[in-house]
N, CA, C and O atoms as CSV, one atom per row, in Angstrom:
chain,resi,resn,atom,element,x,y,z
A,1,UNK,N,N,42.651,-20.927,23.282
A,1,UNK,CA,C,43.609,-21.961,23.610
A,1,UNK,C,C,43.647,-22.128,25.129
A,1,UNK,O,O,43.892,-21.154,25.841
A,2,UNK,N,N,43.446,-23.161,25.568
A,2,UNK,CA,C,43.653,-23.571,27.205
A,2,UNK,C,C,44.955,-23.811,27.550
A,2,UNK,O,O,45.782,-24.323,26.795
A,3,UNK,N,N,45.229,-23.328,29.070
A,3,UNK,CA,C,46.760,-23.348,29.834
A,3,UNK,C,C,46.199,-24.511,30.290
A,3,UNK,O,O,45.069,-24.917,30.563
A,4,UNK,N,N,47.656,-25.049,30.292
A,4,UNK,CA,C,48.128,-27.070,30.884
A,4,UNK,C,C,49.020,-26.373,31.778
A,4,UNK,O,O,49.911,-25.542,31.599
A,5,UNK,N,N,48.414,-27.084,33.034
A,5,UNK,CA,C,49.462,-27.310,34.207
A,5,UNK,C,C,49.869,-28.565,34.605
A,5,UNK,O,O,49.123,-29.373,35.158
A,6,UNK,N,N,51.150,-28.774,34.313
A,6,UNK,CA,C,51.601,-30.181,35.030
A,6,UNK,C,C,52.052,-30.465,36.323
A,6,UNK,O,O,53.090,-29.806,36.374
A,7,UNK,N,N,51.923,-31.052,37.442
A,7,UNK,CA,C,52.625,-31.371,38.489
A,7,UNK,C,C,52.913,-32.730,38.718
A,7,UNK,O,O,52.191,-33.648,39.106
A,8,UNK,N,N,54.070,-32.688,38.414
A,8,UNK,CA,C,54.769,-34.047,38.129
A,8,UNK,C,C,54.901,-34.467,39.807
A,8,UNK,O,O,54.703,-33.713,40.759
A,9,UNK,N,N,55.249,-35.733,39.838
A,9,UNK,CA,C,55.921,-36.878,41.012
A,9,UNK,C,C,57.540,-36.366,41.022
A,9,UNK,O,O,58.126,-35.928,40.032
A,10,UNK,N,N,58.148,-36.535,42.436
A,10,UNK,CA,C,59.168,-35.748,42.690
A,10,UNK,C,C,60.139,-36.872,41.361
A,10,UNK,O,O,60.039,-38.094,41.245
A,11,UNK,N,N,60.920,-36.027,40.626
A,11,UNK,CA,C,62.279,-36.420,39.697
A,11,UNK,C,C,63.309,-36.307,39.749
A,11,UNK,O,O,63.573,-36.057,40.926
A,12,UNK,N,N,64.305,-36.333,39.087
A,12,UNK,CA,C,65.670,-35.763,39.443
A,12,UNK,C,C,65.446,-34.406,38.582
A,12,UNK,O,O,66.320,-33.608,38.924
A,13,UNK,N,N,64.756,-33.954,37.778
A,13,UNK,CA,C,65.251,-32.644,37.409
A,13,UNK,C,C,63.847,-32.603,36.806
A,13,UNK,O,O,63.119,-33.573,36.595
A,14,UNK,N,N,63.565,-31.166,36.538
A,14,UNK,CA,C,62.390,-30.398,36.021
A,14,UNK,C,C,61.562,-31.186,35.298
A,14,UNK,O,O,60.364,-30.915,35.377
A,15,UNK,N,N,62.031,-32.470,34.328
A,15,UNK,CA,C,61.418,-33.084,33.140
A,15,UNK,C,C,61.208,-34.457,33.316
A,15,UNK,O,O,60.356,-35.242,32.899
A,16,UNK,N,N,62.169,-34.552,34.018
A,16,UNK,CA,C,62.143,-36.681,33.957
A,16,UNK,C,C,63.225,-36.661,33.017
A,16,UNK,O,O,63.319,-37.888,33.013
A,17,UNK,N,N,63.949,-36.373,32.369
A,17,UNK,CA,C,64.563,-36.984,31.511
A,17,UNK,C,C,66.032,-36.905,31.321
A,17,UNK,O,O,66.706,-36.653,30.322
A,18,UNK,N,N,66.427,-37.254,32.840
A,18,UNK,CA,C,67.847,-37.168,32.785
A,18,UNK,C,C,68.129,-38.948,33.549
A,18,UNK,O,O,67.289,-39.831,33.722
A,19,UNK,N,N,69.101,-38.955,33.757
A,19,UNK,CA,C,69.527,-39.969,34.309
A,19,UNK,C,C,69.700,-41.406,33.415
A,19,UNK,O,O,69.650,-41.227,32.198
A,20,UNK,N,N,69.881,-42.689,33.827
A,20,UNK,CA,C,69.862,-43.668,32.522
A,20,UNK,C,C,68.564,-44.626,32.176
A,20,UNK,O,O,68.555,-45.510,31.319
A,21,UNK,N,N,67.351,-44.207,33.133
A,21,UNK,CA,C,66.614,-45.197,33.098
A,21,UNK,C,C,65.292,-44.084,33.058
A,21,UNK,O,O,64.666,-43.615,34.008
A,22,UNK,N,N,65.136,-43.871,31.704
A,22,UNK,CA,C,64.112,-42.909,31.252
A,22,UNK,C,C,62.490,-43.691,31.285
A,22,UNK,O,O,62.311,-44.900,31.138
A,23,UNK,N,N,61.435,-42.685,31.510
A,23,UNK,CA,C,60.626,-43.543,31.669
A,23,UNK,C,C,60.025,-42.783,30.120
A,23,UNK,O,O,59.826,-41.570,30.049
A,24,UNK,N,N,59.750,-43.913,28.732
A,24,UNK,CA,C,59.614,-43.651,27.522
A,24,UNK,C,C,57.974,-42.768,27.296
A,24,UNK,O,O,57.606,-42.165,26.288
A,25,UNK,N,N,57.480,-42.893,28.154
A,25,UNK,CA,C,56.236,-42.064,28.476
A,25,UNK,C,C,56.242,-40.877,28.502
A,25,UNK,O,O,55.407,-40.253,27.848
A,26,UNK,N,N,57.318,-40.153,29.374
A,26,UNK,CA,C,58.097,-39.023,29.763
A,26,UNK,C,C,58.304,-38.282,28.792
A,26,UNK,O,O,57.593,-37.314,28.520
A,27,UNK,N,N,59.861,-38.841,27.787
A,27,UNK,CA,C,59.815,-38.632,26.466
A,27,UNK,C,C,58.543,-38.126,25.615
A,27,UNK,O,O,58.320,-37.037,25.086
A,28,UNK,N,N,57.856,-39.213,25.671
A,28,UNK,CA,C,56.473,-38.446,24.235
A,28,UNK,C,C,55.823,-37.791,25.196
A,28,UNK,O,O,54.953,-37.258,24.508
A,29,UNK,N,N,55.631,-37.471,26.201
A,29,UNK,CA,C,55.080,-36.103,26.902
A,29,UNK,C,C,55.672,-35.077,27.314
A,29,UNK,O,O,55.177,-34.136,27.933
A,30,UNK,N,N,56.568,-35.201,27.040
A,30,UNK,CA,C,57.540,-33.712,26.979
A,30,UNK,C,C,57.515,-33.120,25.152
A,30,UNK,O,O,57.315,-31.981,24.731
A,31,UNK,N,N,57.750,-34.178,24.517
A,31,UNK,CA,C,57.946,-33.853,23.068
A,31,UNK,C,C,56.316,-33.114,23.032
A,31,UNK,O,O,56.255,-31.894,22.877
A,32,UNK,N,N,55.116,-33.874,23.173
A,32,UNK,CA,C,53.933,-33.609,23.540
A,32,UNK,C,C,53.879,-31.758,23.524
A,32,UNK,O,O,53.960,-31.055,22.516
A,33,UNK,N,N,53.729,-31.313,24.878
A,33,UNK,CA,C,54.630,-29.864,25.277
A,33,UNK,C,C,55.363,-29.081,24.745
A,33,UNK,O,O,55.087,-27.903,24.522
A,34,UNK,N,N,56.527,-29.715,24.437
A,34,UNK,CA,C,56.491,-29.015,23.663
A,34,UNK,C,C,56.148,-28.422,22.206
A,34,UNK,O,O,55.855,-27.264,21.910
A,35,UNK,N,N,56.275,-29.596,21.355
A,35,UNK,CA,C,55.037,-28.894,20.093
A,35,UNK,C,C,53.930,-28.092,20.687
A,35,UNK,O,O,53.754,-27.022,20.104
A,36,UNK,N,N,53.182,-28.315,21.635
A,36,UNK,CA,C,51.981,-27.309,21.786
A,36,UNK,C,C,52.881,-25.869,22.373
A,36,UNK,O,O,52.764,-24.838,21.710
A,37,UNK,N,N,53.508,-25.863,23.260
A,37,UNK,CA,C,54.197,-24.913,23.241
A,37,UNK,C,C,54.406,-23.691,22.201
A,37,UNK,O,O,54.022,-22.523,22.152
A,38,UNK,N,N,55.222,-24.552,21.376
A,38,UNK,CA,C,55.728,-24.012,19.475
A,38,UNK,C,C,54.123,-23.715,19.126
A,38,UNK,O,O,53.890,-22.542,18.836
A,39,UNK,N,N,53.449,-24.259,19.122
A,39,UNK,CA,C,51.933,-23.544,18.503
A,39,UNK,C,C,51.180,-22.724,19.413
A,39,UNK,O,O,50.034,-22.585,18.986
A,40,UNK,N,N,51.467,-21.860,20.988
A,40,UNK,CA,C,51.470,-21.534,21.065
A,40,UNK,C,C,50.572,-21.092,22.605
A,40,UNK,O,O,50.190,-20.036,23.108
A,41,UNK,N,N,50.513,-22.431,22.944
A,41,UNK,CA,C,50.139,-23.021,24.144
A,41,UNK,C,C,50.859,-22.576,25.442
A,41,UNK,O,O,52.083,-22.452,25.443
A,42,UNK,N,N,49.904,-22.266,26.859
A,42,UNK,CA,C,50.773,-21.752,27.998
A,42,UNK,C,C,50.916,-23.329,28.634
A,42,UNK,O,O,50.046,-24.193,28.744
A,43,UNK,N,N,52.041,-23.353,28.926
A,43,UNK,CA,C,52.430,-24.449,29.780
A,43,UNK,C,C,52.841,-24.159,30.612
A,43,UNK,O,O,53.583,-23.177,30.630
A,44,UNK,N,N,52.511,-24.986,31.888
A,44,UNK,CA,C,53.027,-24.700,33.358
A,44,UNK,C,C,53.957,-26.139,33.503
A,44,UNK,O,O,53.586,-26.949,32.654
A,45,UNK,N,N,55.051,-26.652,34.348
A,45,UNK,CA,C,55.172,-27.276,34.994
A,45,UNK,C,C,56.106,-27.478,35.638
A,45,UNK,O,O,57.281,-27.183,35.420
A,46,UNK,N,N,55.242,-28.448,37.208
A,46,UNK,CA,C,55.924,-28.180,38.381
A,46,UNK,C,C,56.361,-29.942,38.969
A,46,UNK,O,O,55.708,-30.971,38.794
A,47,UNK,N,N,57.527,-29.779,39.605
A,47,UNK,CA,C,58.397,-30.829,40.220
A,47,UNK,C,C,58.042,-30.500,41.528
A,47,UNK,O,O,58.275,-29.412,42.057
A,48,UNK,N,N,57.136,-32.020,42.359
A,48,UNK,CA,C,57.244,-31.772,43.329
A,48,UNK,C,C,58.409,-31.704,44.272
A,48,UNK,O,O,58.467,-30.915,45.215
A,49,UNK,N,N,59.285,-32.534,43.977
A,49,UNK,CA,C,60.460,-32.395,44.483
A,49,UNK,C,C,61.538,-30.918,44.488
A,49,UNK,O,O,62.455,-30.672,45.272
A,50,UNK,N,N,61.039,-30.098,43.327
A,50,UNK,CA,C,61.849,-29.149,43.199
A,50,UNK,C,C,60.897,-27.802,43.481
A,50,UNK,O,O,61.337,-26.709,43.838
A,51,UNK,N,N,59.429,-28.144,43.228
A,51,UNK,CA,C,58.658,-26.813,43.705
A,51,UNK,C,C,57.653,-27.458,44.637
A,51,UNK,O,O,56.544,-27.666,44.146
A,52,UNK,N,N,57.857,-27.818,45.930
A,52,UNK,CA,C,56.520,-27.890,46.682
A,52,UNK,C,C,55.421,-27.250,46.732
A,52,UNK,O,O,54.282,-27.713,46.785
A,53,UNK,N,N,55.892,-25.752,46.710
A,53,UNK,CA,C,55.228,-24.749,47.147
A,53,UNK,C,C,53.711,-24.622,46.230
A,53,UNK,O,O,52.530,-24.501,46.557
A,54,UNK,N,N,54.398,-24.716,45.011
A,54,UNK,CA,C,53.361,-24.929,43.523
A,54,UNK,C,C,51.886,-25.969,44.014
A,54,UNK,O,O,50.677,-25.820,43.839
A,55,UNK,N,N,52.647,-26.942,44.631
A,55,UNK,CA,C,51.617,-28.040,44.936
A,55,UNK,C,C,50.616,-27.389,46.394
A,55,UNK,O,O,49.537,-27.739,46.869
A,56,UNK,N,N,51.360,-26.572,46.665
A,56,UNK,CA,C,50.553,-26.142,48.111
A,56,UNK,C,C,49.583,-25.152,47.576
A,56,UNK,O,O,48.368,-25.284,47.720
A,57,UNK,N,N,50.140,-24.161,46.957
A,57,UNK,CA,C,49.225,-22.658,46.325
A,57,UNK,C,C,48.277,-22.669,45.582
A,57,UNK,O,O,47.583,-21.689,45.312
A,58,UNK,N,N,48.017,-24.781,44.795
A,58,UNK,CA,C,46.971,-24.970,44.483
A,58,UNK,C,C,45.669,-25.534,45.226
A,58,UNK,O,O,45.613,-26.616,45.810
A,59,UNK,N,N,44.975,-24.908,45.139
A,59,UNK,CA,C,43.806,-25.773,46.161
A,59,UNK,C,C,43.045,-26.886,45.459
A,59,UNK,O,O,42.724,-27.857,46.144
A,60,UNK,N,N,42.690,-26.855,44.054
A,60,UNK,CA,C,42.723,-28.771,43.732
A,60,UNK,C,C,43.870,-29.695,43.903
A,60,UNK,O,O,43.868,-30.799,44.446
A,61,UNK,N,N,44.927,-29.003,43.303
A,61,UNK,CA,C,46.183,-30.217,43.363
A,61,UNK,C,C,46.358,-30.350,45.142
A,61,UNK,O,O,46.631,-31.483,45.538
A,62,UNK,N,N,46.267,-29.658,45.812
A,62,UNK,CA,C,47.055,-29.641,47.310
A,62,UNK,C,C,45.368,-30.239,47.742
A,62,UNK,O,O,45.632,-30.807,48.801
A,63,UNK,N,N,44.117,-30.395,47.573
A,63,UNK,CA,C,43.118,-31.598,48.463
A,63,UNK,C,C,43.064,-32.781,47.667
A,63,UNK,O,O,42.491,-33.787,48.085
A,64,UNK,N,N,43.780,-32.722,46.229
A,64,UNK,CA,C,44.098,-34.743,45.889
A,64,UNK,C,C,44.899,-35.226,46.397
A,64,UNK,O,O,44.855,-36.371,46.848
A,65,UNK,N,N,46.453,-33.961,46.481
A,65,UNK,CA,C,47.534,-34.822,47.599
A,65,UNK,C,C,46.772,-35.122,49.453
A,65,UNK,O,O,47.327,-35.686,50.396
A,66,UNK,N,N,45.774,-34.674,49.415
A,66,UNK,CA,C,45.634,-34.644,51.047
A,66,UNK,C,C,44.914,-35.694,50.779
A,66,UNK,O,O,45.127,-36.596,51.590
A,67,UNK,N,N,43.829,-36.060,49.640
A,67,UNK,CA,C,43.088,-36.926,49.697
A,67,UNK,C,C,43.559,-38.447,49.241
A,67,UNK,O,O,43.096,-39.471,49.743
A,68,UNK,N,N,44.512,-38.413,48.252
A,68,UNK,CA,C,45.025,-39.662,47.453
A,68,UNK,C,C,46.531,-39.846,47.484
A,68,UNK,O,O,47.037,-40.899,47.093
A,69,UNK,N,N,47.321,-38.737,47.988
A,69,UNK,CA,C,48.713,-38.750,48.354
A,69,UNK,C,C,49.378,-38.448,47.064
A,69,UNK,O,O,48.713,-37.930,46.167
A,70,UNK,N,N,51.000,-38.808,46.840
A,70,UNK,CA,C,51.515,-39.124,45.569
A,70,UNK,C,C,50.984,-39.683,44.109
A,70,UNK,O,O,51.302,-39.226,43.011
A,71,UNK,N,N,50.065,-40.825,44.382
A,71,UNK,CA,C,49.462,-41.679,43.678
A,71,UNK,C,C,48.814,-40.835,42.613
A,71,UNK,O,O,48.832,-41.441,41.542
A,72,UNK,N,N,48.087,-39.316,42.505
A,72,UNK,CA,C,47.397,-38.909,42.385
A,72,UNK,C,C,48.325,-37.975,41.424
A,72,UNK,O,O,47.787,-37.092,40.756
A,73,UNK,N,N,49.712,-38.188,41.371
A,73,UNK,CA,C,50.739,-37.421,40.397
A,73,UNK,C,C,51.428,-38.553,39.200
A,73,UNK,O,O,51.772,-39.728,39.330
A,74,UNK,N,N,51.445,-37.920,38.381
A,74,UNK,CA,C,51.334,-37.181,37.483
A,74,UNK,C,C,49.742,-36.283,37.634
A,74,UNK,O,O,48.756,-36.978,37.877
A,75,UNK,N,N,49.586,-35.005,37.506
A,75,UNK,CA,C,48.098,-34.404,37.838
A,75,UNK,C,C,48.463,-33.028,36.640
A,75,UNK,O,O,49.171,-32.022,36.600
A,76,UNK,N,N,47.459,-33.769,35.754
A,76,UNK,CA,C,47.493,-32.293,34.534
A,76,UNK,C,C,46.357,-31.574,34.475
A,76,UNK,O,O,45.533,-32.482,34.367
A,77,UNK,N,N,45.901,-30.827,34.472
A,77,UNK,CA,C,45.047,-29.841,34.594
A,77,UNK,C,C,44.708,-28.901,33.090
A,77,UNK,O,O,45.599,-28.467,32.359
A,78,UNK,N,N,43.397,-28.744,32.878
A,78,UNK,CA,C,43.610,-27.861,31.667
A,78,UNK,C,C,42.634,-26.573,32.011
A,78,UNK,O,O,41.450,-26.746,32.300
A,79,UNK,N,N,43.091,-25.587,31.967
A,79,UNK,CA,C,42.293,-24.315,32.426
A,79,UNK,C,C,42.286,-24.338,34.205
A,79,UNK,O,O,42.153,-23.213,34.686
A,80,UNK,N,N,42.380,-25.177,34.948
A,80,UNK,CA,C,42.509,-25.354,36.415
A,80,UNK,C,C,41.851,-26.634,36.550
A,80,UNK,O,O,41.714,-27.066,37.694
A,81,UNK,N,N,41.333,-27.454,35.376
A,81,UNK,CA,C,40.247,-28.443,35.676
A,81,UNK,C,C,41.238,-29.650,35.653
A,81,UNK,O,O,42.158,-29.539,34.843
A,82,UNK,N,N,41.203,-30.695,36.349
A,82,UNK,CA,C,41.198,-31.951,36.371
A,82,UNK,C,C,41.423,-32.604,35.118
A,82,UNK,O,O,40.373,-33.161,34.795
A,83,UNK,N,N,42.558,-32.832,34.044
A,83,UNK,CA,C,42.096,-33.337,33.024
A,83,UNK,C,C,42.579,-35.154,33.092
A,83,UNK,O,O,42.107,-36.018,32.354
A,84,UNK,N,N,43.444,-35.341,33.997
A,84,UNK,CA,C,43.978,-36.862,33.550
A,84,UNK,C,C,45.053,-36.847,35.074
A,84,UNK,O,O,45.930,-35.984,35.116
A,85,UNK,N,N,44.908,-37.826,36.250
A,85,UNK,CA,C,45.733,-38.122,37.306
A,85,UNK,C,C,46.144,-39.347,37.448
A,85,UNK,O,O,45.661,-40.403,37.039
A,86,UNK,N,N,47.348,-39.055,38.238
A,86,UNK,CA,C,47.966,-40.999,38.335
A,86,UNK,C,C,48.809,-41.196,37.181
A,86,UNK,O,O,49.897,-41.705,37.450
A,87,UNK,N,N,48.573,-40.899,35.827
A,87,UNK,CA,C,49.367,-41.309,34.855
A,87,UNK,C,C,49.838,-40.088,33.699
A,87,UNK,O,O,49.402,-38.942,33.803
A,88,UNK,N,N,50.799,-40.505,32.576
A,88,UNK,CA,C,50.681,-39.729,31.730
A,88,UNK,C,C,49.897,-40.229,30.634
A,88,UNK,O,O,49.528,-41.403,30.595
A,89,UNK,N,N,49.538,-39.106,29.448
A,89,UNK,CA,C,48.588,-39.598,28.825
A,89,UNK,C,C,49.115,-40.786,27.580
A,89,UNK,O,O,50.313,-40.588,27.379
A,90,UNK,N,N,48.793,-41.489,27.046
A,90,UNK,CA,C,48.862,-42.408,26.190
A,90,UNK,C,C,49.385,-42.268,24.929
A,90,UNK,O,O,49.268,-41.063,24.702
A,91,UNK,N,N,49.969,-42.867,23.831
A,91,UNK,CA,C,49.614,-42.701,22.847
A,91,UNK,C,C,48.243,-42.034,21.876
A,91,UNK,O,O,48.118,-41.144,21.034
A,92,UNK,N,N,47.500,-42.866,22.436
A,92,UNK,CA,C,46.353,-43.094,21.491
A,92,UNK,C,C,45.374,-41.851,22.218
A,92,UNK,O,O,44.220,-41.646,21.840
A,93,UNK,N,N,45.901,-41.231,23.089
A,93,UNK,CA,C,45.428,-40.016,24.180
A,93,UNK,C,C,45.889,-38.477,23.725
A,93,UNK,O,O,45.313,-37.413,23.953
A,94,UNK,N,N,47.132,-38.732,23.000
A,94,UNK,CA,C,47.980,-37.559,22.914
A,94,UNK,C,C,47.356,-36.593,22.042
A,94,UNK,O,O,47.247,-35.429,22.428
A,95,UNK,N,N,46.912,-36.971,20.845
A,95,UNK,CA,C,46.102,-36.427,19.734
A,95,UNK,C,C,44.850,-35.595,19.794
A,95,UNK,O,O,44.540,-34.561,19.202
A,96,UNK,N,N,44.089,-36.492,20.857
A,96,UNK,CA,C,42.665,-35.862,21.476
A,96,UNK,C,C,43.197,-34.805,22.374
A,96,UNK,O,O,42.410,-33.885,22.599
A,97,UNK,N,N,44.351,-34.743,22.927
A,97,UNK,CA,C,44.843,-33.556,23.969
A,97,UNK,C,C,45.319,-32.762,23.085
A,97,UNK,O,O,44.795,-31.656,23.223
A,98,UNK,N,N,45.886,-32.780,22.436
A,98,UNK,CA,C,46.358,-31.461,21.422
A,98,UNK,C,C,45.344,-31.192,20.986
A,98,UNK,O,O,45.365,-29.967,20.875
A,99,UNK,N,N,43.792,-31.805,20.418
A,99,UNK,CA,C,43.114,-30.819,19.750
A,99,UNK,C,C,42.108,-30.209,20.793
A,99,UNK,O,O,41.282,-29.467,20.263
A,100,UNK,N,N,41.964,-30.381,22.433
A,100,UNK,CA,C,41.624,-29.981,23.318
A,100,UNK,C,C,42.294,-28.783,23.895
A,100,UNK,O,O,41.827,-27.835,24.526
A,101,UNK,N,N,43.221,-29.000,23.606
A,101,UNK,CA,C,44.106,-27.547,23.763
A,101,UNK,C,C,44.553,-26.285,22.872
A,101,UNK,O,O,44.722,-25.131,23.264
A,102,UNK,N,N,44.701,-26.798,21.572
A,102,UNK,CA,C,44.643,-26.168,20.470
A,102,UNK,C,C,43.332,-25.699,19.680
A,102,UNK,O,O,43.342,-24.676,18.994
A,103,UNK,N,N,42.511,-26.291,19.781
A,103,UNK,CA,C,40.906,-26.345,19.158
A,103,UNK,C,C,40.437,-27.543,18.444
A,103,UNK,O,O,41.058,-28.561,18.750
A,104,UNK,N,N,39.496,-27.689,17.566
A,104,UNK,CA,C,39.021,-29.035,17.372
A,104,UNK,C,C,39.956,-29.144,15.907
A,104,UNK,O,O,40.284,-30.294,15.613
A,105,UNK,N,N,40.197,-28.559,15.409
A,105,UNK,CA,C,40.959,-29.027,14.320
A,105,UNK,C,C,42.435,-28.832,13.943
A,105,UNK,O,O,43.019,-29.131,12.902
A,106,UNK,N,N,42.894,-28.234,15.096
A,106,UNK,CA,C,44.212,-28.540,15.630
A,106,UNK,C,C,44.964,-29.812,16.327
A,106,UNK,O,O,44.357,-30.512,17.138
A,107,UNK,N,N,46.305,-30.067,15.967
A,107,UNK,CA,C,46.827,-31.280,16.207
A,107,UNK,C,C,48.291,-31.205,15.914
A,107,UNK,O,O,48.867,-31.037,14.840
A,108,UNK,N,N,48.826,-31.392,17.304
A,108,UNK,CA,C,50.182,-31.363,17.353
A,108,UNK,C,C,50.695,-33.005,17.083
A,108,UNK,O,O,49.949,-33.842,17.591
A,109,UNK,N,N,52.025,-33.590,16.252
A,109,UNK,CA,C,52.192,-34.867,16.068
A,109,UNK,C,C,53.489,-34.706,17.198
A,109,UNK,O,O,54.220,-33.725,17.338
A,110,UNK,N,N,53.515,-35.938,17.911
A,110,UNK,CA,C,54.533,-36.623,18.842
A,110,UNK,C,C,55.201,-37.509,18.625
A,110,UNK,O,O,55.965,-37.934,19.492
């Protein structure tokens, strides 16, 4: 099973999902997480706003911010690799990431 690291764009709190103007993306990628979580998945994730430091101690995530700035967050990583930047993943994305993380015939529903 592969560790997901997230380093989110600065939020108001750890997740995105407080305040009144939720971004619905957020939602199915947290729900996302957590089911893989529950099956048994390491999850990392970091708020730039609330953990800089996270973004510094990495040396891919800390030369995309030097190279592409903010733009370049949302930045998920699977095993340390590069898996998807700039955005969160999709609907039609979510499925192929759970069985990338879980194995090929594993599949978390969102």
């Amino acid at each position: 099973m592969k560790a997901i690291q997230v380093y989110d764009p600065p939020m108001c709190c750890s997740t995105g999902l407080c305040g009144n103007d939720i971004d619905p993306a957020l939602v199915s990628f947290a729900a996302l997480l957590t089911g893989l979580v529950q099956k048994g998945a390491k999850v990392e994730r970091y708020n730039l706003g609330q953990q800089p430091m996270a973004f510094v101690q990495n040396p891919t995530v800390k030369a995309l911010l030097e190279k592409e700035g903010v733009a370049a967050l949302p930045l998920i990583l699977l095993d340390g690799e590069v898996h998807l930047k700039g955005r969160y993943l999709t609907d039609a994305e979510r499925a192929t990431f759970s069985r990338a993380v879980l194995g090929e015939s594993a599949e978390v529903s969102s």
